[in-house]
C-alpha positions as CSV (number, residue, x, y, z in Angstrom):
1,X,-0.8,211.4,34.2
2,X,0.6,213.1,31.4
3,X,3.7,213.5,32.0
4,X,3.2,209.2,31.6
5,X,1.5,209.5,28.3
6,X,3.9,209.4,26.1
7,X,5.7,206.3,27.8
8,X,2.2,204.9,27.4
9,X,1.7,205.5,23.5
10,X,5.5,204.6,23.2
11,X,4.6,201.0,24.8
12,X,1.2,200.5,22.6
13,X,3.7,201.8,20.0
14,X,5.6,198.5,20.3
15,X,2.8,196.6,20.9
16,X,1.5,197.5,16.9
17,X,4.5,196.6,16.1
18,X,5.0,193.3,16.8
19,X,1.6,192.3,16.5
20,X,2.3,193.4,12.5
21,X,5.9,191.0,12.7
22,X,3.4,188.5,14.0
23,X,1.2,188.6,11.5
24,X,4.0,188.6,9.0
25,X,5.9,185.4,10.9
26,X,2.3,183.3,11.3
27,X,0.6,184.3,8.0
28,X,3.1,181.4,6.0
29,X,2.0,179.5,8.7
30,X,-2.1,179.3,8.7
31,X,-2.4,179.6,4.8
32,X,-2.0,175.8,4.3
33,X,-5.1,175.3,6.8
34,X,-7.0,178.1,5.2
35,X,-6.2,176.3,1.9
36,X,-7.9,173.2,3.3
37,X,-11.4,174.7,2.6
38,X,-13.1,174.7,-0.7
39,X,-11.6,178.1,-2.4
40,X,-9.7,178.2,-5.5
41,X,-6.5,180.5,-6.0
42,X,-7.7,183.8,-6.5
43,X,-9.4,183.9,-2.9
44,X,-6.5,182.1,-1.4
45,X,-4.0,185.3,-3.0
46,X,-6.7,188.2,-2.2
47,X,-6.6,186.2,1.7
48,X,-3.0,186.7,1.8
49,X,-2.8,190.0,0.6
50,X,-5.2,191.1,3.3
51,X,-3.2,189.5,5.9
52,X,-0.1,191.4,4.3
53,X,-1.5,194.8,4.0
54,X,-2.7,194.3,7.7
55,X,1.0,193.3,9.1
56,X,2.2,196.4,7.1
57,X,-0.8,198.6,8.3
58,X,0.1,197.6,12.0
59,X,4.0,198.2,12.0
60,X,3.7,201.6,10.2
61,X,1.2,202.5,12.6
62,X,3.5,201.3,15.3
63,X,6.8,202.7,14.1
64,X,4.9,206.2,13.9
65,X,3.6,206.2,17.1
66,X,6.5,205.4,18.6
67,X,8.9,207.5,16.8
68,X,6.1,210.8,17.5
69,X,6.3,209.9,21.0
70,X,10.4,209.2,21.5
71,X,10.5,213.1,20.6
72,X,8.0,213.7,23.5
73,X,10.2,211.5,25.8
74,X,13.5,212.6,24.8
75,X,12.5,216.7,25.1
76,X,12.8,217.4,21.3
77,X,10.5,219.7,19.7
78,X,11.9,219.2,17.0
């Protein structure tokens, strides 16, 4: 089993990933319908950010996992 691990965390690597493009690609999407409730302009922007620092939270989290773990299934100990 470990020998798959790193494949593994490579895969939930990509995974983090493009869940964070998603959020990136579908947060200019659902901010018109979140804009339909009663919220003025400052909540709307502090609703965005935290959709934004999620995304970015999510592909750095995925772009270091699966760079760590590329090393692990290439044989580099570098």
């Amino acid at each position: 089993m470990s020998d798959k691990k790193p494949l593994f965390q490579t895969l939930w690597g990509a995974a983090l990933l493009l869940a964070g493009l998603g959020v990136f690609y579908r947060t200019p999407q659902i901010m018109p319908k979140i804009s339909e409730f009663e919220t003025d302009s400052f909540e709307l922007g502090f609703i965005r950010l935290c959709f934004y620092i999620m995304g970015v939270i999510l592909v750095g989290g995925g772009i270091k996992k699966i760079l760590a773990n590329r090393k692990k299934i290439l044989g580099r100990k570098d």
